[in-house]
ZANU-135518 format. One line per 10 residues: their letters; for each residue x, z, y of N, C-alpha, C, O, CB. Coordinates in steps of 0.1 Angstrom, whole numbers. Glycine has a CB too. Example, Ala and Ser with C-alpha at 12.3 -4.5 7.8 and 13.67 -1.06 7.14 Angstrom:
2
as	132:78:-57:123:78:-45:132:78:-33:142:85:-33:113:90:-45; 128:71:-22:137:71:-11:129:79:0:134:80:11:141:57:-6
//
This chain:
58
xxxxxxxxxx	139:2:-106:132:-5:-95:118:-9:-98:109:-8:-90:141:-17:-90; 117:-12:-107:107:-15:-116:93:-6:-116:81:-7:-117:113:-15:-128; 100:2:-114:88:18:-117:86:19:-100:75:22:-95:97:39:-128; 96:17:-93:87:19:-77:80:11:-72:73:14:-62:95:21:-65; 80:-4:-79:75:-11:-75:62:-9:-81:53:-9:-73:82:-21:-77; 59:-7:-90:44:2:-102:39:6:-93:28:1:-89:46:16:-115; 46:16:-86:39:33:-80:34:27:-65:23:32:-60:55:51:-78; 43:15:-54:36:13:-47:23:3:-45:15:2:-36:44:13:-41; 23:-4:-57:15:-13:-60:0:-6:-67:-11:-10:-68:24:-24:-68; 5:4:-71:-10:14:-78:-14:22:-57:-23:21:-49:-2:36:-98
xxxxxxxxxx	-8:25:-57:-11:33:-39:-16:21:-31:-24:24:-22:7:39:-29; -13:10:-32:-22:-3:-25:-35:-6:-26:-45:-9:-19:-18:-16:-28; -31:-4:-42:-49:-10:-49:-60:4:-45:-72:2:-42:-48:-11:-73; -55:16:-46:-58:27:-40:-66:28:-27:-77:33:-25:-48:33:-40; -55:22:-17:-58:19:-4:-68:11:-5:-79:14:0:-47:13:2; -67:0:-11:-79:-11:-6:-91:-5:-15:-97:-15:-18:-74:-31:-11; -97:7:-22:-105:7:-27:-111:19:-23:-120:25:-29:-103:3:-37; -104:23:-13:-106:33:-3:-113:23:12:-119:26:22:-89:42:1; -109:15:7:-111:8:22:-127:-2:20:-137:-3:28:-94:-6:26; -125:-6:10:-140:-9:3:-151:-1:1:-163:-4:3:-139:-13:-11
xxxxxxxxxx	-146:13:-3:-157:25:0:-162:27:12:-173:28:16:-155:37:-3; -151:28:19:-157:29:35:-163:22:38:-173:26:45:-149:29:44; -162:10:36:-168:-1:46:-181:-4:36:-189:-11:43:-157:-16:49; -184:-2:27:-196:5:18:-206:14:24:-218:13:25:-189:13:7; -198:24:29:-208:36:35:-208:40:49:-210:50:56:-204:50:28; -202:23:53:-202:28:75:-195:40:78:-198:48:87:-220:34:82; -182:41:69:-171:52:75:-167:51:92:-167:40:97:-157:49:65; -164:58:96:-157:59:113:-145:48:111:-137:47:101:-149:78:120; -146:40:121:-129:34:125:-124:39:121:-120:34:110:-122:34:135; -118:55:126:-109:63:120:-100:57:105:-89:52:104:-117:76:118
xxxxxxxxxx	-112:60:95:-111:56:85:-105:47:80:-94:48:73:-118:56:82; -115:34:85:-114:23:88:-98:21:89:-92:17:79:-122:21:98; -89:23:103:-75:21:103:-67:26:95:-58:19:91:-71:23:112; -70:40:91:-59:48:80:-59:40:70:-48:38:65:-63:63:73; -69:33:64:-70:27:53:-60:12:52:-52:10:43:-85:25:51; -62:4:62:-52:-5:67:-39:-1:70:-31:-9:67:-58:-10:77; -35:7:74:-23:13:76:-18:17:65:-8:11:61:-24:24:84; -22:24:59:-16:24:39:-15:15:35:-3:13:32:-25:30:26; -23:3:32:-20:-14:28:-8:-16:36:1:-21:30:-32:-26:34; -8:-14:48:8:-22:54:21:-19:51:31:-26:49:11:-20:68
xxxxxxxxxx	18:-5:52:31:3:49:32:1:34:42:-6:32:31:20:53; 28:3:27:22:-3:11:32:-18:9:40:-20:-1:0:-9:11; 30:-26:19:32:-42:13:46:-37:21:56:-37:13:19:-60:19; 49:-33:34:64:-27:39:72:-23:29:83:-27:27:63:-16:48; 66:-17:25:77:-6:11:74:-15:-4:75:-9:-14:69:17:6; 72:-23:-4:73:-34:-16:85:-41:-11:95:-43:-17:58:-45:-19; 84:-45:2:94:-56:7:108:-49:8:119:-55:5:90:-62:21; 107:-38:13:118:-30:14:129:-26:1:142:-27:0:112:-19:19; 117:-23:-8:122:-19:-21:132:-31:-31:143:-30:-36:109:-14:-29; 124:-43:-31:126:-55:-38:143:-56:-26:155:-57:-30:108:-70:-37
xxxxxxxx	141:-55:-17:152:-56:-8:162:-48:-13:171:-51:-20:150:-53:6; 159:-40:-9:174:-30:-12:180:-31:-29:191:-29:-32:169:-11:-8; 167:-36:-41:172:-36:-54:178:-47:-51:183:-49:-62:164:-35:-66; 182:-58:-44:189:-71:-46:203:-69:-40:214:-74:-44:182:-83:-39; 200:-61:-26:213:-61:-24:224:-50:-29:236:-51:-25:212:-61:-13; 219:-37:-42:227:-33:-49:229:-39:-58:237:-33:-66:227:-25:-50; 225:-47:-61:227:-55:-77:220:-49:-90:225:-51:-101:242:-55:-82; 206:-42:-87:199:-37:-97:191:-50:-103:183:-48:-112:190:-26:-92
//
């Protein structure tokens, strides 16, 4: 559980430094939202994960 928690927490920091470049270089909205949308689903699948390892007893 441990290691998915790693892998979505490196894909966040990813996200937000994708999201810092953009907004660095006057990227489109577009951008702009994809980049926020990865953070959500990002912090979603942290919550999810930590969830489901509690309720199998990992």
């Amino acid at each position: 559980m441990k290691s998915a928690v790693t892998v979505i927490i490196v894909g966040i920091s990813l996200w937000i430094t994708g999201l810092v470049i953009a907004l660095a270089t006057h990227a489109e909205s577009k951008v702009l939202y994809t980049c926020g949308v990865g953070i959500a689903l990002g912090l979603i699948g942290i919550r999810y994960t930590i969830r489901r390892a509690r309720r199998s007893g990992i």
